[in-house]
N, C-alpha and C positions, 0 to 999 in steps of 0.2 A: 542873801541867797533867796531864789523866790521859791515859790512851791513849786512849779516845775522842775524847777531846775533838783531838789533836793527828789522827785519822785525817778525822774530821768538815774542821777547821781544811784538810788536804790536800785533800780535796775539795772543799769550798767553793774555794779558790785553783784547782784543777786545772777545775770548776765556770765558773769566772771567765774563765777565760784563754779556755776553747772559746766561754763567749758572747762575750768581746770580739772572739774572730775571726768569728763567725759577724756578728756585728755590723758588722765590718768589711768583712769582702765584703758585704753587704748595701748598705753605705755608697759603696760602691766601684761596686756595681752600680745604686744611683741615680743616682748621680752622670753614670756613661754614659749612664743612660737620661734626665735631664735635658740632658744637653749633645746630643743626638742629636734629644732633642724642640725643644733651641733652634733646632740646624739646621733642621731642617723649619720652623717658624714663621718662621725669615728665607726659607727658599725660597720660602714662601707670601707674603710678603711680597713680595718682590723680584720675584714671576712677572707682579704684573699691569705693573710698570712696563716688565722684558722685554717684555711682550706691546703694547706701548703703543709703545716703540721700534720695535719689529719694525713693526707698524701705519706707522708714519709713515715706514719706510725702504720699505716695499712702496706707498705713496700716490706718493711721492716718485717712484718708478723708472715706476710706473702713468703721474703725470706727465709724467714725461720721455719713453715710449713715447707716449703722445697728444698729444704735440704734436710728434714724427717723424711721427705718423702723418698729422695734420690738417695740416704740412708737404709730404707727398707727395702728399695730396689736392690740395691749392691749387697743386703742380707738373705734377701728372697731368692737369687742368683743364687750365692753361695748355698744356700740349701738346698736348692735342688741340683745345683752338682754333687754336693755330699750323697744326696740320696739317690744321683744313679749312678755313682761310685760304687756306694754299697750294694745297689743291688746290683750291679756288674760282680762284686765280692762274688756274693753269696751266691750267684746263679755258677760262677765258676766253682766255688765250694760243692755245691749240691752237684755239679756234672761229673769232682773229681770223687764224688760220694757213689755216684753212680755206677762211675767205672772201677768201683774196689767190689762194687755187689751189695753198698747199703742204702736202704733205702730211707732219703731225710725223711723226718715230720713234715705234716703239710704245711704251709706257710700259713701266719691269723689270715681271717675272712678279710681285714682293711688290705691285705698285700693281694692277695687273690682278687678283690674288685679292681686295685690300683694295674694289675695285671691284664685283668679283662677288660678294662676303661680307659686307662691312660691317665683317668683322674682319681 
């Protein structure tokens, strides 16, 4: 072998070694960048079913809040027919008090605004 040939031979090898590294961080660096783009395509994946859960836990509470509330409607109702039941009573009480010759006590001050106000 002459000395060319052996100096050629050294650099082809020395030639070799720097592409196999280059080539390997190369390699190294797809590889992240395919494992990063998997992540994303499962997150893309996974978001509408999130989105789908979230959906049905906010219907669900939505739910449950409308029917407390269509609850207190159907008690708030009921109340306030009881209380102009009573005071239906009582105003008849007091008229058939009147027509004996007695005169009732004055109604508390809340019945007397509720009188004057409506509220």
């Amino acid at each position: 072998m002459t000395l060319w040939a052996g100096i050629v031979a050294a650099f082809g090898t020395v030639g070799m070694i720097v592409a196999g590294a280059f080539a390997a961080r190369a390699t190294t660096r797809a590889a992240a960048a395919t494992a990063e783009a998997t992540q994303a395509a499962a997150r893309v994946q996974v978001e509408p079913a999130q989105r789908a859960a979230d959906l049905a836990a906010f219907q669900a509470i939505r739910d449950d809040m409308q029917k407390d509330v269509d609850d207190l409607r159907t008690e708030t109702r009921s109340l306030w027919s009881l209380v102009r039941a009573f005071a239906w009573y009582v105003g008849e009480l007091t008229t058939q008090m009147r027509g004996h010759g007695i005169e009732p006590p004055a109604p508390p001050e809340r019945v007397d605004e509720y009188n004057r106000t409506g509220v």
